[in-house]
N, C-alpha and C positions, 0 to 999 in steps of 0.2 A: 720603533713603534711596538706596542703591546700584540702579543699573537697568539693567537686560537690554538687551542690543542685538547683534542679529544682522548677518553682513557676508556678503554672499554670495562664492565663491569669486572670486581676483583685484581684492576690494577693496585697495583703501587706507584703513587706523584712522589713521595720522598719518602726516605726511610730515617729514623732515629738516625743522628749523630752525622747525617749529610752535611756540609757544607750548604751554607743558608745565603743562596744567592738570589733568590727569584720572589716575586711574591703573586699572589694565585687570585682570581674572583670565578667564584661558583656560578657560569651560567645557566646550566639544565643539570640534570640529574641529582646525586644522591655520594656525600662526601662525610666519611667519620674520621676524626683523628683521633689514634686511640694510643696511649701510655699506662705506664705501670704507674698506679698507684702508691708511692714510697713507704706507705703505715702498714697495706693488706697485701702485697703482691697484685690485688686484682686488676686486670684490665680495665680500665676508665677509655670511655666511649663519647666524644663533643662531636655531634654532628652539626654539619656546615649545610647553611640555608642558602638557596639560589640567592645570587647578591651581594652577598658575605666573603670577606678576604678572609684566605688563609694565608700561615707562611710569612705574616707580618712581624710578629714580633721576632723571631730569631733571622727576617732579614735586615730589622732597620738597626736590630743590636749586636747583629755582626757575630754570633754564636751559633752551635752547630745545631740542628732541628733537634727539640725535646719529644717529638711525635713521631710516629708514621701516617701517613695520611692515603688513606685507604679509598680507592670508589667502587660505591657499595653499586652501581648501578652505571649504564653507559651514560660518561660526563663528558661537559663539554664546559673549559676553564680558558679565562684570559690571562695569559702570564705577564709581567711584569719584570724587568730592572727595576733594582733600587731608585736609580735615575728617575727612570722613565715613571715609576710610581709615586714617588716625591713631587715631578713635576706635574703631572694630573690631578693629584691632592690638594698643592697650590693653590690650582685653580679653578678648584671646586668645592666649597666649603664643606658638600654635602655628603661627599667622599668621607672628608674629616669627621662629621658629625655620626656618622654611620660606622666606623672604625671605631671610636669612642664607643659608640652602645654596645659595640662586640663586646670592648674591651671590658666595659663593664658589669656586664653581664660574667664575663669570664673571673674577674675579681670578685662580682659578689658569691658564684660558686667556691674561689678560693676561701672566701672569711667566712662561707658557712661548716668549710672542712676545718680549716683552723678552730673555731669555736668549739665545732665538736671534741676535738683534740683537748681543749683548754677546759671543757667541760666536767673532763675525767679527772675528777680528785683522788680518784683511786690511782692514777698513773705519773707517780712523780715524774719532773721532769730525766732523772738519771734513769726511770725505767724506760721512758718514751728513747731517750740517747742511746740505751741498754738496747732496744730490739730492733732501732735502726741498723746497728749494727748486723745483729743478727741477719735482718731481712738481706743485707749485701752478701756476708760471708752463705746464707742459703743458694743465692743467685749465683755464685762464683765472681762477684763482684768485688776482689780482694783488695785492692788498693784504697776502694772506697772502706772495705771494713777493718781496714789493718789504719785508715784516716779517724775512722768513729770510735774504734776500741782505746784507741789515743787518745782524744780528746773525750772520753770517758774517764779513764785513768790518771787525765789529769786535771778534771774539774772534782773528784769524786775517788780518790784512792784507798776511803774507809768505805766506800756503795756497799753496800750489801750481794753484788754482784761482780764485785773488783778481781774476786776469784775468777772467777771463769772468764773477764772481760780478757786478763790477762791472759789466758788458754787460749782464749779466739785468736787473742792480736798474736800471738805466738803460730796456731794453725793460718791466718789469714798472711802471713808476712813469710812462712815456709812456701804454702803451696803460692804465693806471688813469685816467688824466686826459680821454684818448677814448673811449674806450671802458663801463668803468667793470668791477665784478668780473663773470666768466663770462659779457662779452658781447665783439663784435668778432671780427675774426679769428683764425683758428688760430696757435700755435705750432709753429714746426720745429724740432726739435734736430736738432745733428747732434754725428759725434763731433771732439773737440777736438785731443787726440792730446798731451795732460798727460802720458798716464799713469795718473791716475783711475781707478779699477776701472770705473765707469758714465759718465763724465761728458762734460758736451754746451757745444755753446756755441747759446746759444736765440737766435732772430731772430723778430722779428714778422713775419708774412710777409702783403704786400700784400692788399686785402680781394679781390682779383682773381684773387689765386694760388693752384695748390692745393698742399697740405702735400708736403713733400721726393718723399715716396714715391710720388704719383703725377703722369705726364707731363701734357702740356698737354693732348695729346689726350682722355686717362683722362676729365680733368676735363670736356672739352667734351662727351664723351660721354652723361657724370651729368648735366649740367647741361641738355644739349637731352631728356633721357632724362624728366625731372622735370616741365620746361614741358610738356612734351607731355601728359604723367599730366595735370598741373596745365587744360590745355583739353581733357582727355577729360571731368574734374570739370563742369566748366563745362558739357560737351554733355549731361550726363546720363549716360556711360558710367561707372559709377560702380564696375562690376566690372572693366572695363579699367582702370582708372585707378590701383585695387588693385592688381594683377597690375604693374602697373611699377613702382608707389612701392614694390613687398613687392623684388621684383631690386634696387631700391636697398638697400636695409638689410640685406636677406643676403648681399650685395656686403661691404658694412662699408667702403668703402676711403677715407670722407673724414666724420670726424665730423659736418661743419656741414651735410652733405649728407643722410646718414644719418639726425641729425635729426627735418631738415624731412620727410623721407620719413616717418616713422615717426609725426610728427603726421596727417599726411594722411592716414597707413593706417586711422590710428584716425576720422578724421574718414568716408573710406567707407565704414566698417564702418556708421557711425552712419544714414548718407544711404541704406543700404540698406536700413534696420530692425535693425541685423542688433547692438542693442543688449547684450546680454553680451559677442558678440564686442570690440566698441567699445570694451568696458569693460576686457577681459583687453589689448586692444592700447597703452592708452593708460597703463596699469598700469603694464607693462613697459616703457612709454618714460620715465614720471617716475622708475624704480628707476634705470633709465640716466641720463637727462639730468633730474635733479633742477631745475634752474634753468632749462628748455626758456624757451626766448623767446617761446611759443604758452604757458606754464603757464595763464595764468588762463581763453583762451578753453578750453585742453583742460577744467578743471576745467569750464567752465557745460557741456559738451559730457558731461561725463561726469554731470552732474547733470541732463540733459535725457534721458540711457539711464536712469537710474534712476526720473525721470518717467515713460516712456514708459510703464518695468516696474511701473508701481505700486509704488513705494518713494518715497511720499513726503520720509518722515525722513531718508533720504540723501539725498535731493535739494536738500533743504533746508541738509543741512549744509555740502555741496559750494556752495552761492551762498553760505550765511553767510559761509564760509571766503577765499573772492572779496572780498566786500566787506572782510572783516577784514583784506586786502593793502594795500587802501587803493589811490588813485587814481581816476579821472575819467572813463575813457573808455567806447569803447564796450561793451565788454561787461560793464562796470561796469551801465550804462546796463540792458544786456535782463539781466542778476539782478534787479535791482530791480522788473523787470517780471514776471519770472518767480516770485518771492517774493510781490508781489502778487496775481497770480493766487491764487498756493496757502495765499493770507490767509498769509502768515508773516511 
């Protein structure tokens, strides 16, 4: 049977790239599922209307979630099996008819973005190929961009951008091999001077160095700025420690920095009791950096706030979810410990 589960505001119901097992109905409150944009980077925002399924399509087509599905407010959602959602639909037309108008709605969104895309006569198709690219090798998204600068170079080997295609797919297919996807160093572009409406020539730039846009200084700045938070942590000053990591991230001026900052915001929220907060900050940093290189401690950290709150059942789903990453170490290690406790 289909079962009630409440999320307090600033959870996370799923995150990008989960295993798409469940499928969701919006009964009270306030639900956005929000993804990157594949043209701009920018965060795109679908809010879900009491009523409304989400979690549909990548559960009935057996793919990993393309969203995170974010509650903007305290909800309260009907979950579903595939099973169990297929057979209610059956036999209820209205189910069906009402899933159709999501879906609709959601496709005519899509053919209004495509058209604009199609619009652009100024953006041949091998430039629209050209900064797809790009936007991956930016992201540290290498295997996607070492896949596009490919199949660039091999629809288009006289492009006008064939030079640098091949530079990227050269950096994009090095730092895949050190690095591996969405870890390692940042990307610099800069611009090439083709001609290109947008286009860049990417360099990997040293794990030492900071990106184009800020000086040596900038960077030493951040960087002494950080340690220092980082052994305020250490002495116990744990609202000092805030108050510097939070000037990192409304800075914004060096993703890798920004970051780590924005882990540890969340982690003093935690250290201070100060558990909801903890939970809204850490929220906001996986809608940002989905693949944070802190994800698995942030998640036991965020399943230790829901402990503290009496919420077991999220606590629990946040260690399950850890172990279900797979791997060894140690925070592998205290879920295991922590699941114990709470007999799970």
């Amino acid at each position: 049977m289909p079962k009630p589960a409440q999320y307090r505001s600033g959870s996370l119901i799923y995150f990008q790239g989960d295993p798409a097992e469940k499928i969701y109905i919006l009964q009270t409150g306030k639900i956005s599922l929000v993804y990157q944009d594949i043209e701009t980077g920018v965060d795109v925002k679908d809010p879900v209307q009491p009523g409304e399924f989400f979690g549909v399509k990548s559960a009935l087509g057996r793919y990993p979630r393309e969203e995170n599905a974010v509650a903007l407010s305290d909800t309260t959602v009907m979950i579903f099996t595939v099973p169990e959602f297929e057979a209610v639909a059956m036999a209820n037309s209205r189910i069906i008819m009402k899933m159709l108008k999501v879906f609709s709605n959601q496709m005519r969104r899509v053919h209004k973005q495509v058209s604009k895309v199609m619009a652009k006569e100024e953006q041949p198709p091998a430039d629209s190929l050209f900064n797809v690219g790009e936007f991956y090798l930016k992201n540290k998204r290498f295997s996607h961009a070492k896949h596009v600068f490919s199949r660039y170079l091999t629809f288009y080997p006289s492009g006008k951008n064939a030079i640098q295609a091949s530079k990227n797919l050269e950096i994009a297919e090095d730092a895949l091999s050190r690095y591996g996807d969405g870890k390692g160093p940042g990307v610099s572009l800069s611009k090439s001077g083709s001609g290109a409406p947008a286009p860049a020539a990417a360099t990997a730039a040293p794990a030492a160095a900071a990106p184009a846009q800020m000086s040596q200084k900038d960077t030493e700045k951040i960087t002494k700025m950080y340690y220092d938070a980082v052994s305020l942590v250490s002495q116990g000053k744990y609202q000092e420690a805030f108050m510097s990591f939070k000037v990192i991230v409304d800075a914004n001026a060096d993703p890798e920095w920004t970051a780590k900052a924005s882990f540890e915001i969340g982690r003093c929220m935690f250290l201070l009791n100060k558990f909801e907060d903890s939970i809204k900050y850490f929220t906001n940093m996986l809608t940002k950096f989905p693949k944070h290189s802190e994800l698995r401690e942030t998640m036991f950290i965020m399943g230790q706030c829901n402990e503290k709150a009496g919420r077991k059942d999220q606590a629990v789903a946040f260690y399950k979810k850890i172990i279900s990453m797979g791997g060894d170490d140690a925070t592998v290690e205290k879920v295991k410990r922590a699941l114990s406790a709470l007999g799970a």
